[in-house]
C-alpha positions as CSV (number, residue, x, y, z in Angstrom):
1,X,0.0,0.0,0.0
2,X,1.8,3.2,-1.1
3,X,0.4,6.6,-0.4
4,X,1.6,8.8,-3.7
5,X,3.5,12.1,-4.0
6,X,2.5,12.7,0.1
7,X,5.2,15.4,-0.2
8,X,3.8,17.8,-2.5
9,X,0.4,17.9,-1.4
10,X,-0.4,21.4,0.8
11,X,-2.9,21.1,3.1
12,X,-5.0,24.5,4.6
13,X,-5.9,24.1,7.8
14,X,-7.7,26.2,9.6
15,X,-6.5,27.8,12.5
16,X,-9.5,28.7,15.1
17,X,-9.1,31.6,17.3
18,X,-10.2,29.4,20.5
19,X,-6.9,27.4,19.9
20,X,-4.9,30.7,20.8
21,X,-4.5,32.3,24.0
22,X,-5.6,35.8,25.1
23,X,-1.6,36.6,24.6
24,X,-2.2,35.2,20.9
25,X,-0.2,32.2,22.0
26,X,-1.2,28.8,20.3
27,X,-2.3,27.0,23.6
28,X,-0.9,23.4,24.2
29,X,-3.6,21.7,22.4
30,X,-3.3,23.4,19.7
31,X,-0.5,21.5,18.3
32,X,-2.2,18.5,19.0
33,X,-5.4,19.7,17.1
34,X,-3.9,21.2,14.5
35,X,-1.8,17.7,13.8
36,X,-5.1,15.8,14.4
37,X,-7.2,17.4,11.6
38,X,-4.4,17.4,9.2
39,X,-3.4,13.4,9.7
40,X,-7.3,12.7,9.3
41,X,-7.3,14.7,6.2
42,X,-4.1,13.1,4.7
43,X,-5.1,9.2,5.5
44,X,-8.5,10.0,4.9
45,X,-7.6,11.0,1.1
46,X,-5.6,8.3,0.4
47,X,-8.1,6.0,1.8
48,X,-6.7,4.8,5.2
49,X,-8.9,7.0,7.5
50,X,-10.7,5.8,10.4
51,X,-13.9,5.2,8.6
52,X,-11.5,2.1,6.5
53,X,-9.4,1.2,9.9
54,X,-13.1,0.0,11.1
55,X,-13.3,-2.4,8.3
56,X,-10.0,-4.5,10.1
57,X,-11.8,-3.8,13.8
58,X,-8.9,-1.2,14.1
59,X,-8.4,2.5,14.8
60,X,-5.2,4.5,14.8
61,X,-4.3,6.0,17.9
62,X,-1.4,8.0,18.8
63,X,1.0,7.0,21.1
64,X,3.2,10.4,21.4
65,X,3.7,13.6,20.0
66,X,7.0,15.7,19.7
67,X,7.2,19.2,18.7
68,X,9.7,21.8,17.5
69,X,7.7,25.1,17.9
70,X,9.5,28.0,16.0
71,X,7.1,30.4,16.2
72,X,4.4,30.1,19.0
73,X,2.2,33.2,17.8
74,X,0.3,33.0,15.1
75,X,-2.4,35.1,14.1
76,X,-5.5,33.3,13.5
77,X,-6.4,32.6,9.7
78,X,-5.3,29.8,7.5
79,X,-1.9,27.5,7.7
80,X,0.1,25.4,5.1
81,X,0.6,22.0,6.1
82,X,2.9,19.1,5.3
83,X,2.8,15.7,6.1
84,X,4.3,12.2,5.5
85,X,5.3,9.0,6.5
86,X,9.3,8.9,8.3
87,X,9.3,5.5,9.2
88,X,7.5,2.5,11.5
89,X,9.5,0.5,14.3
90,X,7.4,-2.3,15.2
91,X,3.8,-1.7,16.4
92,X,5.2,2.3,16.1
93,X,3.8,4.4,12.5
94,X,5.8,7.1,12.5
95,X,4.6,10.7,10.4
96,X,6.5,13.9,10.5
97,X,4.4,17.2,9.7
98,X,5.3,21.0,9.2
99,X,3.2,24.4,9.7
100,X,3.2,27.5,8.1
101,X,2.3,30.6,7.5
102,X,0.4,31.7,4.4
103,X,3.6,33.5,3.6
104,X,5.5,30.5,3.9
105,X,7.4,31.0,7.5
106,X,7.5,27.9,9.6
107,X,5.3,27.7,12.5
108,X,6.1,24.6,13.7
109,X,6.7,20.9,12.9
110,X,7.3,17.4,14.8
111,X,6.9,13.9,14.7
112,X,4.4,11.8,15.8
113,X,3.8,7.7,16.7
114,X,1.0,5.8,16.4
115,X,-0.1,2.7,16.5
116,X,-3.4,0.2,15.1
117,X,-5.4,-0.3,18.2
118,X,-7.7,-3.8,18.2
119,X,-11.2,-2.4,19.3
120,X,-12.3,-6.0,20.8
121,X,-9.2,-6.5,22.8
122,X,-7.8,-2.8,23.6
123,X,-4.4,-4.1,22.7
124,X,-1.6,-2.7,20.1
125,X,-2.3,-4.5,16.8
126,X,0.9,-6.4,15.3
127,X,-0.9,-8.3,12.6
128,X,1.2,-7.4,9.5
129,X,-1.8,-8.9,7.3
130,X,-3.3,-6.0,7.5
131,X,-1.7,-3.8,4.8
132,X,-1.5,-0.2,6.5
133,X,1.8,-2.6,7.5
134,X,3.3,-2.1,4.0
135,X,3.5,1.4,4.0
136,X,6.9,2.9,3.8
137,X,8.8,5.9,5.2
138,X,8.6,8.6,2.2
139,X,11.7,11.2,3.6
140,X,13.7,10.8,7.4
141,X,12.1,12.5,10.3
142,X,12.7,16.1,10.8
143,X,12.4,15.9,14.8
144,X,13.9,14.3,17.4
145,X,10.9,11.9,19.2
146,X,10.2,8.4,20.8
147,X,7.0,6.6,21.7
148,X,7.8,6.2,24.9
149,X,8.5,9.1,28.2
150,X,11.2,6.2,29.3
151,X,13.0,6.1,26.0
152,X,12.8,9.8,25.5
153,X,14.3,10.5,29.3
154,X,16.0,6.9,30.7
155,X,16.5,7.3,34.2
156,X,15.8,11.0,34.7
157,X,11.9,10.0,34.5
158,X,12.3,8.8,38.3
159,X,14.3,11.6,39.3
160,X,11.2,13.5,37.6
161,X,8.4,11.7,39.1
162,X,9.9,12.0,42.9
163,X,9.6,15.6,42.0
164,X,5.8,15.8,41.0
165,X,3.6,17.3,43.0
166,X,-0.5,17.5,42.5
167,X,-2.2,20.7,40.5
168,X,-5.7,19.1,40.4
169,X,-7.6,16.5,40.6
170,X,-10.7,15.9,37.2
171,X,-13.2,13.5,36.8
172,X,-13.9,12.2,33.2
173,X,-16.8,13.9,31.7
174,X,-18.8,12.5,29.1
175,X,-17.7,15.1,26.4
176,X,-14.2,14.1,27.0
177,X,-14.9,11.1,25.3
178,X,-14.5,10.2,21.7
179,X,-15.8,7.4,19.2
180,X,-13.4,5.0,21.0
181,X,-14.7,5.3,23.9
182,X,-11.8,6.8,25.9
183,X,-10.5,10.3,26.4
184,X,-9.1,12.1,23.3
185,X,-5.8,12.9,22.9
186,X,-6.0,16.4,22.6
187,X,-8.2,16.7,26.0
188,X,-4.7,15.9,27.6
189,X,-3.3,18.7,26.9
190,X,-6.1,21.2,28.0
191,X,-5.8,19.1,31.5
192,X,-1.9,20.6,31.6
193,X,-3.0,24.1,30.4
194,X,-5.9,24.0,32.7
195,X,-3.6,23.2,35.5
196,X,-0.9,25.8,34.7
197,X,-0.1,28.8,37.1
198,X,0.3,32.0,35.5
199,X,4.2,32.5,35.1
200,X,3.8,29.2,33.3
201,X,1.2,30.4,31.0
202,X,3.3,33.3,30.3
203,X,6.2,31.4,29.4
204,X,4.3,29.5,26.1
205,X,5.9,32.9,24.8
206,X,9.0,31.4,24.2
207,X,7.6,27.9,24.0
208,X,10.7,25.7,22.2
209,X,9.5,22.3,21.9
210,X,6.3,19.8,23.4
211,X,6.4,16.5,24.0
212,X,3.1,14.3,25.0
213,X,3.3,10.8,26.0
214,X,0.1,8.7,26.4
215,X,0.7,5.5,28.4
216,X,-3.2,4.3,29.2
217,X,-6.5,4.8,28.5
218,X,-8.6,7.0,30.9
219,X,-12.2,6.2,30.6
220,X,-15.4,6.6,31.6
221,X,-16.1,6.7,35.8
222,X,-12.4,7.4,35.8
223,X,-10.7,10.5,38.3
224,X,-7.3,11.4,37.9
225,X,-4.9,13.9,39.5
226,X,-2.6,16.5,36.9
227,X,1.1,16.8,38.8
228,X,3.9,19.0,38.0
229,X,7.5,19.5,38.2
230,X,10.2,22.4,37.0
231,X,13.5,21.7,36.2
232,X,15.4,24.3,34.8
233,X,14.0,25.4,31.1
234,X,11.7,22.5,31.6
235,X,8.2,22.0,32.9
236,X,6.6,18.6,33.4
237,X,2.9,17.3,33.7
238,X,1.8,14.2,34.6
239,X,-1.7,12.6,34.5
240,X,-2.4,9.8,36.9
241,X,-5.6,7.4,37.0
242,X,-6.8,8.0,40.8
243,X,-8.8,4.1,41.2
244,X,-5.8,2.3,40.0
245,X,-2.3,4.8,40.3
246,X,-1.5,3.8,36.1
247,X,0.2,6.7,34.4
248,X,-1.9,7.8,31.5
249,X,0.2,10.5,30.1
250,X,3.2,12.5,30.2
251,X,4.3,16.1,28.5
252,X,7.3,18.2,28.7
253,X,7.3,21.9,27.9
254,X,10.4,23.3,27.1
255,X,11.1,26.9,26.7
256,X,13.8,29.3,25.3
């Protein structure tokens, strides 16, 4: 299964003025939106959307996101985006993805993981019958990521975690949830922003670089506690499943 000439097909996206802050900062979950609606576009128009994933009792989920922000203010109104396929280790589909400006001045760009997630059984799908298996990395990746907040950090994740301390403690609403059932990626980040102190909003000003790790599913009838840490140039949020202590994600915010 190849997806042709991914590389020279623009998408516009449309950037919504409630994804920007009242300091006309993109807000955390912007990136994660924006990336959202442009992989949905892209897999959708070369048939492998989520409406075809059903047909194999799968559904692409994503794993983690990493971004290099170059610009973090950006005036509502349309964007340019890229994307393609830089590689697949495993169970891991990785796609890298740029944004810009009308103009053509770069925005920001990352890389992303995701895997096929069986809907029956909840678990990582590995059957390489299925032919979204087949497809091939188009061009390298342009940013530094990993799937995993242990692979990206080694043993500083426990020197980290001792560190944590709670910012708030949420209960899963219904309109958190999406078609699969669990909470959607991009409500992750709004926990973080929602749980950020002032100075911290203020410092998305000179936002460098976001990393989000999702480790388990939080679902309906679920509570779960937002912690953070500081550690230099670098803020980190934790979400943690109150009934059963299971980290469900992790992001790092780095700033200039």
């Amino acid at each position: 299964m190849k997806l042709e000439k991914e590389q020279s097909i623009l998408y516009p996206i449309q950037l919504d003025p409630s994804l920007l802050n009242p300091l006309g900062v993109l807000k955390p979950q912007a990136y994660q939106a924006l990336y959202c609606e442009l992989a949905e576009r892209h897999l959708s128009a070369h048939d492998a959307g989520s409406d075809k994933t059903l047909d194999y009792g799968v559904a692409w989920v994503l794993i983690s996101l990493s971004v290099d922000v170059f610009d973090p203010q950006v005036p509502p109104g349309t964007l340019q985006a890229m994307t393609w396929k830089s590689g697949r280790k495993g169970p891991y589909f990785m796609r890298d993805f740029t944004f810009r400006t009308k103009e053509g001045d770069l925005c920001f760009r990352g890389t992303s993981y995701s895997v096929l997630l069986h809907l029956d059984t909840r678990k990582i799908c590995r059957d390489k019958r299925i032919p979204y298996f087949s497809l091939t990395a188009d061009k390298e990746p342009l940013t530094r990521g990993h799937p995993t907040w242990r692979q990206a950090y080694g043993q500083d994740v426990d020197t980290v975690a001792a560190a944590l301390r709670p910012r708030a403690h949420r209960n899963v609403e219904n309109s958190f949830l999406d078609l699969l059932g669990h909470v959607n990626n991009v409500r992750y980040a709004e926990f973080v922003y929602d749980a950020m102190t002032q100075e911290e909003i203020l410092r998305l000003q000179r936002l460098s670089r976001m990393e989000i790790y999702f480790a388990a599913e939080l679902r309906q009838g679920d509570s779960f506690t937002v912690s953070a840490a500081e550690e230099k140039d670098r803020s980190f949020y934790r979400g943690t499943n109150d009934g059963n202590g299971d980290i469900s994600f992790d992001m790092v915010l780095c700033t200039k």
